[in-house]
N, C-alpha and C positions, 0 to 999 in steps of 0.2 A: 493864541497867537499874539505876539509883541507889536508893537510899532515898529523896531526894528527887524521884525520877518517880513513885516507889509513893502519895507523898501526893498528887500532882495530880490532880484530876477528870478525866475522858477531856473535851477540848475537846466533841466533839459529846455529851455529856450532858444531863441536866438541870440545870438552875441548883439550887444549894442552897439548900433549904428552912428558911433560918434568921430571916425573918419569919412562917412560917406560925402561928405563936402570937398576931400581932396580926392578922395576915387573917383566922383564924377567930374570934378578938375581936370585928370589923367586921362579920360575917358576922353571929354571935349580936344583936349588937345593934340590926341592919337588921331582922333576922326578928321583935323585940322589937315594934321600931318598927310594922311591918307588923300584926303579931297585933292592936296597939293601936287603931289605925287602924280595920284589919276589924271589930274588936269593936263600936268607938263606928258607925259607920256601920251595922251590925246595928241596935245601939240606937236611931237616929234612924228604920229604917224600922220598925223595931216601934212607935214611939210613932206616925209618923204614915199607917202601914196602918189601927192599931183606932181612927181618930178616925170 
């Protein structure tokens, strides 16, 4: 075995994790999105529960 076998991934591995910093970017700001959403639809059925 070379020095350069030692740096290759084993083919059946997992792929390298060198976007997971903007996937959990996308992540946080989907769940943002969501909370938002849930919030304002809360708010719409409280105003028109106590009419």
């Amino acid at each position: 075995m070379t020095n350069k076998d030692k740096n290759q991934p084993p083919a059946g591995g997992p792929p390298p994790k060198v976007k997971s910093a903007d996937k959990q970017a996308r992540l946080a700001e989907a769940l943002r999105a969501n909370l938002r959403r849930r919030k304002e639809q809360s708010r719409e059925r409280k105003t028109t529960d106590g009419s």
